[in-house]
C-alpha positions in Angstrom: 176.1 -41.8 61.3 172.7 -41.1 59.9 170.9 -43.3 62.5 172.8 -41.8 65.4 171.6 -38.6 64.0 168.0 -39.4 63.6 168.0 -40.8 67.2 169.5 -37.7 68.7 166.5 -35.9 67.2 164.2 -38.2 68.2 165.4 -38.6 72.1 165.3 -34.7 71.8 161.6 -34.6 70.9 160.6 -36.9 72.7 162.3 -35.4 75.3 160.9 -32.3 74.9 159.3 -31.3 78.4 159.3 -27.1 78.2 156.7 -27.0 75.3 159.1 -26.0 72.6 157.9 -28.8 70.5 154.0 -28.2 71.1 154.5 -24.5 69.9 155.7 -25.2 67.1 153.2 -27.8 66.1 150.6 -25.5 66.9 152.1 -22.9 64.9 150.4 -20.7 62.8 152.5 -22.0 59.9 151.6 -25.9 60.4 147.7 -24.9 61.5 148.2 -23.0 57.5 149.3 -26.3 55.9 146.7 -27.9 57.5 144.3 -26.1 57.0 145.3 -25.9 52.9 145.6 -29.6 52.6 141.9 -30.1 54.3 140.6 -28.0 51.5 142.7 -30.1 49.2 141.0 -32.8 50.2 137.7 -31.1 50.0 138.1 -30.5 46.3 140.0 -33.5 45.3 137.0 -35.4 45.4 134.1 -33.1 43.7 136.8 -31.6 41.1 137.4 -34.8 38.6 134.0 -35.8 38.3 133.2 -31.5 37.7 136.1 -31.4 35.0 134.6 -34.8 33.0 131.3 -33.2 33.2 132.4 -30.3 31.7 134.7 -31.2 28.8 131.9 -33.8 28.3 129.5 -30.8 28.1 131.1 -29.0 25.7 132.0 -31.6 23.1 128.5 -33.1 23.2 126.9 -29.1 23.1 129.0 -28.3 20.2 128.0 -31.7 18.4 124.5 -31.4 18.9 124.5 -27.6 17.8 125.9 -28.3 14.8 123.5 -31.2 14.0 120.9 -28.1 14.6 121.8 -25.7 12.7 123.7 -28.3 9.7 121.4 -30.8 7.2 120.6 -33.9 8.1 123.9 -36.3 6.4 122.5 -39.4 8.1 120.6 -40.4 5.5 123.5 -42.8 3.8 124.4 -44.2 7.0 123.4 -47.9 8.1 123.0 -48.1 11.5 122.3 -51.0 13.9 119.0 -52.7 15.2 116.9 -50.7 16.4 118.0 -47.6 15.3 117.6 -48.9 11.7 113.8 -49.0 12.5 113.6 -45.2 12.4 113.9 -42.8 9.5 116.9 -41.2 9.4 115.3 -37.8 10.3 114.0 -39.3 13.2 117.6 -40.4 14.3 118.9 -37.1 13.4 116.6 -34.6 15.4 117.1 -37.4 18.3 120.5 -37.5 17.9 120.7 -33.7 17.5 118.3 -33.2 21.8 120.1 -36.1 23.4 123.1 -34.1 22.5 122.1 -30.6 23.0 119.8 -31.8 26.1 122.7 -33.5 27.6 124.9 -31.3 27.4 123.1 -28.9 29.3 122.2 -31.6 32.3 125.9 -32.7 32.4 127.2 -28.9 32.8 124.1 -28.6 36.1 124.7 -32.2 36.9 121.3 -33.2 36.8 120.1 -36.7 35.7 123.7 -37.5 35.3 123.6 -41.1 35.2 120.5 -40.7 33.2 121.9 -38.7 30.7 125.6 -40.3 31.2 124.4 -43.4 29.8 122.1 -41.9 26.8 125.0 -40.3 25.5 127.2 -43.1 25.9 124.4 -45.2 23.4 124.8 -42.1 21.3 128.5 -42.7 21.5 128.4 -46.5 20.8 126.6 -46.0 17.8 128.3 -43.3 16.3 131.3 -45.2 17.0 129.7 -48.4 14.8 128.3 -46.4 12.5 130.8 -43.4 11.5 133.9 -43.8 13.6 134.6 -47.4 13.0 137.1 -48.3 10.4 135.1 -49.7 6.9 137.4 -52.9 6.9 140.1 -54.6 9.0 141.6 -58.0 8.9 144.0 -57.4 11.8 144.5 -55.8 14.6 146.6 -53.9 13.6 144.9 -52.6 11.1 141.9 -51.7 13.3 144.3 -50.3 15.9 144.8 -47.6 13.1 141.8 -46.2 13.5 142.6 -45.2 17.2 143.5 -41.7 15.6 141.6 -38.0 16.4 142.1 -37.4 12.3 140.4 -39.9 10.0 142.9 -41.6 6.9 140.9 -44.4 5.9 140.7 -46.3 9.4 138.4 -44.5 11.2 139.2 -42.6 13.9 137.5 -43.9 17.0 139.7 -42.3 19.6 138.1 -39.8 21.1 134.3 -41.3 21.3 136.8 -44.0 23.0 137.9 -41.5 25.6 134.2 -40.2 25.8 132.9 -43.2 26.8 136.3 -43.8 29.4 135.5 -40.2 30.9 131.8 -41.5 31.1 132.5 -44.3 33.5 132.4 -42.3 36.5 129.6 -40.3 36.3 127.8 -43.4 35.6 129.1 -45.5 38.1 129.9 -43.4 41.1 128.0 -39.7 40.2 128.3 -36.1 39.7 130.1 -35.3 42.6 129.5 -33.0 44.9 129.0 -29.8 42.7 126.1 -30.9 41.2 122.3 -30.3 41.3 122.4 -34.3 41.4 124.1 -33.8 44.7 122.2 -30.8 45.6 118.9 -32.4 45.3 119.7 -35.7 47.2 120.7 -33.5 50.3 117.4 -32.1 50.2 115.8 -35.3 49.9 117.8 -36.6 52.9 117.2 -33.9 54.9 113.6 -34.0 54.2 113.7 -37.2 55.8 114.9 -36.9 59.0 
């Protein structure tokens, strides 16, 4: 009963010869919808890449400001080749601009992919040297440190995410809300 339905509608539109049908596919209320899901699909493009950029901005701005105004606890931390080649006042104040600096350039969206991938070496190495667990002999045990609250595991999680919600601003950009963006049109049009 359902297909002799549908195929009445269909040999009615189809049918359709007065302009009943064209009406009301050009009515204001479909030209509406349209018009809303174009702009949908303006912003579905430019908004993730804004929204990682600026959750990134903030964590990163309020890490690096309170390296700058706290003291310098690196100083019993081991970290990795090369860091280990500086002092660990020089890690700190370095440390303490790529984070405040970056911040600032992911929130404009300039140098992303510059800055995108200093902080995810910032991230890496606070993740070996801080967020890692001490000791694990399984799995298991290390998947323990995949917490946000630290209990003797580590807690790795969110540096984790970090570096996920780094991936594409590396890889594919800014987006379009960007100075990144911004600067290339210029460039392009300069060009031509």
């Amino acid at each position: 009963m359902n297909t002799n339905l549908s195929q009445s509608i269909d040999n009615t539109t189809s049918s359709c010869d007065h302009g009943i049908c064209q009406n009301l596919k050009s009515s204001s209320l479909f030209a509406a919808y349209d018009r809303i899901i174009a702009l949908l699909n303006d912003c579905a493009a430019p908004l993730p890449p804004f929204l990682f950029r600026l959750i990134l901005a903030y964590e990163f701005w309020e890490a690096g400001m309170m390296k700058y105004s706290g003291e310098n606890w690196f100083s019993h931390i081991t970290f990795p080749l090369p860091f280990s080649l500086l002092s660990s006042d020089m890690l700190w104040a370095l440390g303490t601009w790529i984070e405040i600096i970056g911040a600032i350039a992911l929130l404009l969206g300039l140098g992303t992919r510059f800055f995108s991938l200093a902080l995810i070496i910032l991230t890496i190495v606070a993740i070996n040297t801080v967020h890692w667990p001490a000791e694990w002999n399984t799995l298991a045990e290390l998947w323990q440190g995949y917490a946000i609250s630290d209990k003797g595991h580590g807690n790795f999680k969110l540096p984790l995410l970090y570096l996920i919600m780094f991936m594409p601003l590396l890889f594919n950009g800014p987006g379009k809300w960007s100075l990144d963006y911004v600067l290339a049109q210029y460039r392009q049009n300069r060009k031509k």
